[in-house]
C-alpha positions as CSV (number, residue, x, y, z in Angstrom):
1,X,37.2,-135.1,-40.2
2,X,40.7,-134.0,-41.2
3,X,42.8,-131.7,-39.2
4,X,45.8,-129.4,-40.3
5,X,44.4,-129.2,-43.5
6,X,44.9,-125.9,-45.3
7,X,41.4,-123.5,-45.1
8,X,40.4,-122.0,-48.0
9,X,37.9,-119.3,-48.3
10,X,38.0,-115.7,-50.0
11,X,41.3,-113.6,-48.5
12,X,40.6,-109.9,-47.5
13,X,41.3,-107.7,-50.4
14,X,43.9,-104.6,-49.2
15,X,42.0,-101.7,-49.2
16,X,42.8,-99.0,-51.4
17,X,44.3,-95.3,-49.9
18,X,41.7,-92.1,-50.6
19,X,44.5,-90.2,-50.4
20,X,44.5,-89.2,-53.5
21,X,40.9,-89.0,-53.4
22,X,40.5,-86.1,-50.8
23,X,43.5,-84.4,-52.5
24,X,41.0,-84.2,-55.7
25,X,38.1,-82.8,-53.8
26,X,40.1,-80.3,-52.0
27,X,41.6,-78.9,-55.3
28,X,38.2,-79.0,-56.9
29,X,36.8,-76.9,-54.0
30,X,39.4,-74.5,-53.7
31,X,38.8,-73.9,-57.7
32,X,35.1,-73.4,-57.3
33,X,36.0,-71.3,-54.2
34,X,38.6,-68.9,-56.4
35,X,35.8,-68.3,-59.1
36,X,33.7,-67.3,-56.8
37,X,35.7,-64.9,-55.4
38,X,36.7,-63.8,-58.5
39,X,32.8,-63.7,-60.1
40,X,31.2,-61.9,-56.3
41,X,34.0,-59.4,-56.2
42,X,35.5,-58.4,-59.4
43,X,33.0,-59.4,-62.2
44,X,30.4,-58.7,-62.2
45,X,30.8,-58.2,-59.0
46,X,27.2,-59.5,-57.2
47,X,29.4,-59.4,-53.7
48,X,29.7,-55.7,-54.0
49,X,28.3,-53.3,-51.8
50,X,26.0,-51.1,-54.9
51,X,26.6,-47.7,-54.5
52,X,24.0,-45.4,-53.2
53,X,21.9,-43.8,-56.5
54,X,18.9,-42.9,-55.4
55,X,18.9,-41.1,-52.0
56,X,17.5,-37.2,-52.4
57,X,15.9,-36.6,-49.6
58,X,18.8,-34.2,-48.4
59,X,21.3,-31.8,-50.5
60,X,24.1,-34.1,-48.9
61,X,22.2,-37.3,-49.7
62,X,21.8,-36.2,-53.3
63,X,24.9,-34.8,-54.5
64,X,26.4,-38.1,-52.8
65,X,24.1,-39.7,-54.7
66,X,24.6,-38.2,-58.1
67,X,28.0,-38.8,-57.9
68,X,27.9,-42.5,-57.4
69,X,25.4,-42.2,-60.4
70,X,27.9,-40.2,-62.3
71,X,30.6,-42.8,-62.1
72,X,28.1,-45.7,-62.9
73,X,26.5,-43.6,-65.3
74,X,23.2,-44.0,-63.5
75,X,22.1,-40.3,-62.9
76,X,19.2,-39.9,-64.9
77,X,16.4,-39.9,-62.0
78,X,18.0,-37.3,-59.9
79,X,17.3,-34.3,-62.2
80,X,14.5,-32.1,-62.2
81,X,11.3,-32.5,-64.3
82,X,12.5,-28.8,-65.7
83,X,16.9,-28.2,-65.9
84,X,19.2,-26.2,-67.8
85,X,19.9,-26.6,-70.9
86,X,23.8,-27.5,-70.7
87,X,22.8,-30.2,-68.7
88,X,22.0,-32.3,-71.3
89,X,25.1,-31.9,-72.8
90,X,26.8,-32.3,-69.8
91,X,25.0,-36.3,-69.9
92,X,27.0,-37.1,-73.3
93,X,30.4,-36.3,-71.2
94,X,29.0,-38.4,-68.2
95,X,28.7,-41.3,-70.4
96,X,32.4,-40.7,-71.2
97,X,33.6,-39.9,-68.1
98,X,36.1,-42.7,-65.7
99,X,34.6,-42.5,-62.2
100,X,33.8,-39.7,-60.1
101,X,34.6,-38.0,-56.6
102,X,33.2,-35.6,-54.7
103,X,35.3,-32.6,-53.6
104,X,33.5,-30.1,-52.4
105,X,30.4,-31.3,-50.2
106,X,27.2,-29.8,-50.7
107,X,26.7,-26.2,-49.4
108,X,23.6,-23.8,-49.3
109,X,23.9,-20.8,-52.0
110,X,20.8,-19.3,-51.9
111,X,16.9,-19.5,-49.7
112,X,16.5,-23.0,-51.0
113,X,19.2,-23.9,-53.4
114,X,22.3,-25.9,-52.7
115,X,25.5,-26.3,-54.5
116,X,28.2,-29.0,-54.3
117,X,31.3,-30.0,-57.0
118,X,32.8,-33.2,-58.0
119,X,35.7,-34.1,-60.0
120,X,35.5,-36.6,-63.1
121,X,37.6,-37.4,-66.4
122,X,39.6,-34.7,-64.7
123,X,37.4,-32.4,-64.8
124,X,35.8,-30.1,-62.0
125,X,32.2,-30.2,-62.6
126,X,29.6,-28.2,-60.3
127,X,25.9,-29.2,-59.1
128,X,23.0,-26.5,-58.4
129,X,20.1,-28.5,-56.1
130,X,16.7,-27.0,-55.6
131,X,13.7,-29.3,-54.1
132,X,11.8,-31.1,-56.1
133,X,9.1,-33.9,-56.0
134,X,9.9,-36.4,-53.9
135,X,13.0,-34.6,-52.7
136,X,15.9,-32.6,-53.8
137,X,16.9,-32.6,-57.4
138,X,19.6,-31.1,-60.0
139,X,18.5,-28.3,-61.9
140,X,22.0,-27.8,-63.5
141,X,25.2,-29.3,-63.6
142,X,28.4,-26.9,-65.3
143,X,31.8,-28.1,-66.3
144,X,34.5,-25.8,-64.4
145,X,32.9,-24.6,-61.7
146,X,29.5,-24.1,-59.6
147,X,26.4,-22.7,-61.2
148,X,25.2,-19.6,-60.2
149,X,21.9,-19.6,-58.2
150,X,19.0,-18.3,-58.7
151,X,17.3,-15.7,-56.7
152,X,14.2,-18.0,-56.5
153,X,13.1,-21.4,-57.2
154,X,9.2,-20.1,-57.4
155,X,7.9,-20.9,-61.0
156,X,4.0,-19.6,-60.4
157,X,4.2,-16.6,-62.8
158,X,4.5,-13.1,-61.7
159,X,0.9,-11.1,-62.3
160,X,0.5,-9.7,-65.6
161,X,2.4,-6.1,-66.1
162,X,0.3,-3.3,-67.3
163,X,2.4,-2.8,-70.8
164,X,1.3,-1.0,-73.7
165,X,3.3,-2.0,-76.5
166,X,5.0,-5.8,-77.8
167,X,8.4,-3.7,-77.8
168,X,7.4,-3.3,-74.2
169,X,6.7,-6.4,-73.3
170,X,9.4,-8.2,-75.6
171,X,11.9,-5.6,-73.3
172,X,10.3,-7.0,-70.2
173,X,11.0,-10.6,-71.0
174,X,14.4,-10.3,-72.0
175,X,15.4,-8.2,-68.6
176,X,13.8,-11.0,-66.6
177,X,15.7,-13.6,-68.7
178,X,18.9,-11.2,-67.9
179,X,18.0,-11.2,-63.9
180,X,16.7,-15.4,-64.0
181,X,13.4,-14.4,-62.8
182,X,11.3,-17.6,-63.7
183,X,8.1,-15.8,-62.7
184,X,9.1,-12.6,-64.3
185,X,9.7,-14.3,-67.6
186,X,6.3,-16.3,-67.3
187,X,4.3,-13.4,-66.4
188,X,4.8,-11.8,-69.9
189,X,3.8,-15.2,-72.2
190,X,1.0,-15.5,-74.1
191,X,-2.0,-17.7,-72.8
192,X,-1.7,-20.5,-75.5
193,X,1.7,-20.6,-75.7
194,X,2.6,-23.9,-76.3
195,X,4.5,-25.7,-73.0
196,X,7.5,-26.6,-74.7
197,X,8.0,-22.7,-74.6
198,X,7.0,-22.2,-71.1
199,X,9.8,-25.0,-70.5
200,X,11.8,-23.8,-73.1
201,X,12.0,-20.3,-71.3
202,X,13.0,-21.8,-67.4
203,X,15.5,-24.3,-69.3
204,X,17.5,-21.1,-70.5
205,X,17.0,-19.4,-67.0
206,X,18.2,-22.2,-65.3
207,X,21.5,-22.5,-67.0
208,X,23.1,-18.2,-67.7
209,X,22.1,-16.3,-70.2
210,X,22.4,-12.8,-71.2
211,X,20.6,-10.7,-73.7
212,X,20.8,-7.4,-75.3
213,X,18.4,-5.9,-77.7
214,X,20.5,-6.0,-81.4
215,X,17.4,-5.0,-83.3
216,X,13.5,-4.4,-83.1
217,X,11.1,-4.5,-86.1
218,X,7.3,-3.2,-85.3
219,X,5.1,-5.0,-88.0
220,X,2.3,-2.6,-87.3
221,X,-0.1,-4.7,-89.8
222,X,0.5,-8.1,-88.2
223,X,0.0,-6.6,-85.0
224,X,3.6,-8.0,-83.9
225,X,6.7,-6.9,-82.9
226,X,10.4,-9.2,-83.3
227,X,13.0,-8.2,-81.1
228,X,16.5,-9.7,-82.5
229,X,18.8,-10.4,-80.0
230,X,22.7,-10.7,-79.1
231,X,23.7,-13.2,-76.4
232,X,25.6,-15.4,-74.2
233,X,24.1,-18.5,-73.5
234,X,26.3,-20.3,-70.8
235,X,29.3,-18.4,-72.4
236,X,28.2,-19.6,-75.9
237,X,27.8,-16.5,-78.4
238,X,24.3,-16.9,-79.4
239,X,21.6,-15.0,-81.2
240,X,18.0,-14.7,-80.1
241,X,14.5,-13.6,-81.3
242,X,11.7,-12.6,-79.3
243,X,7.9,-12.3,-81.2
244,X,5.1,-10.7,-79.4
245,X,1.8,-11.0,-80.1
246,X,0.2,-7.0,-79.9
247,X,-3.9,-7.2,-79.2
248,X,-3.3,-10.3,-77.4
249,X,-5.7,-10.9,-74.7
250,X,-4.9,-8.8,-71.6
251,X,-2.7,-6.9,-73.6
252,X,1.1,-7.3,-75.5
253,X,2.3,-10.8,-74.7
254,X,5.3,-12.7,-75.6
255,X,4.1,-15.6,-78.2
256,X,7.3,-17.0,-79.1
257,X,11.1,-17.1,-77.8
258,X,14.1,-18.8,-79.6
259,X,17.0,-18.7,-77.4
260,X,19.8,-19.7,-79.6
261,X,18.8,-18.7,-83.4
262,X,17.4,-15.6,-85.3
């Protein structure tokens, strides 16, 4: 065996730095991290806290509620079964609208009816609330200010009034249209008229309309009378007709009612 000699073998290789390494992995993690936030909190926004869209169960609730919807133009469950008319006109400048606040928080106007106004596209626009199924709904909504209320939110219809004549019972219609007395108006329809009528008639009571009496023909034949009417439908000039049905059962009855057109 030989001493001193030289030992050879396999030397230890340096080992390489991760430096670098974690630098990589930190900058890649801070990336995913920055979409993230962006995606959660900006778009589209899954991070968010939703807005509140669906809570009636209170006048304060809803018109909270139907402003949140407004801005995210996510209202369409909070109406009634039966509203105004403008209303749906009102939707087309919803869709249009940039956001929404609430100004003036809700507020009772009549027995059961609420009010409350909110401003969007700059705009003030004013909410009527009446309950409904399930909870409080909005009957009408009108561009520049608060709807008026009604004197009741009963829609039974009225008993029958002893009239004798269609002119007479044309006359009574139109005055109840005039006062918004939903079971006023009803108490004076025709049995069979169709529903669309009956719905027709509280649509144009909801929003504010006013009728005179331009005109009445007698058609003494058809056993009919047409009353031709001047109005204001939510300050709209409008025309009217009214057609009553003379030996209807019970006696005169209104069988027909066009609310913006002669």
């Amino acid at each position: 065996m030989t001493y001193g000699q030289p030992h050879y073998g396999y030397e230890a290789r340096a080992k390489k730095s991760k430096t670098w390494l974690w630098i990589t992995l930190t900058l890649v993690l801070v990336l995913i991290a920055g979409s993230v936030a962006f995606t959660g909190f900006v778009t589209p926004g899954f991070f968010k806290t939703k807005a509140d869209t669906t809570s009636r169960a209170t006048p304060e609730q809803l018109s909270q509620s139907f402003v949140n919807g407004v801005a995210e133009n996510r209202a369409s469950q909070l109406w009634c079964a039966i509203r105004s008319k403008r209303s749906y006109a009102f939707e087309q400048l919803m869709g249009a609208s940039e956001g929404a606040q609430l100004s003036t928080p809700a507020h009772q106007r009549a027995a059961q009816e609420y009010s409350a106004a909110f401003t969007t596209g700059g705009q003030t626009v004013g909410i009527a609330m009446i309950p409904g199924e399930g909870g409080w709904c909005v009957r009408d909504a009108k561009v520049g200010g608060e709807p008026e209320p009604l004197p009741s939110v009963e829609t039974r219809p009225a008993p029958r009034p002893d009239v004798k004549t269609g002119e007479e019972a044309g006359t009574k219609f139109v005055d109840a249209i005039n006062e918004r007395d939903i079971p006023a108006a009803l108490s004076v329809l025709c049995e069979k008229v169709p529903d669309t009528t009956r719905d027709g008639v509280q649509q144009i009571i909801h929003g504010e309309a006013r009728y005179t009496v331009a005109k009445t023909d007698v058609l003494t034949t058809a056993k009919q009378t047409i009353l031709h009417l001047d109005g204001l439908i939510d300050g709209v000039q409008a025309p009217g007709r009214v057609e009553t049905s003379d030996d209807g059962d019970g006696g005169p009855c209104v069988s027909s009612f066009a609310p913006d057109s002669d």
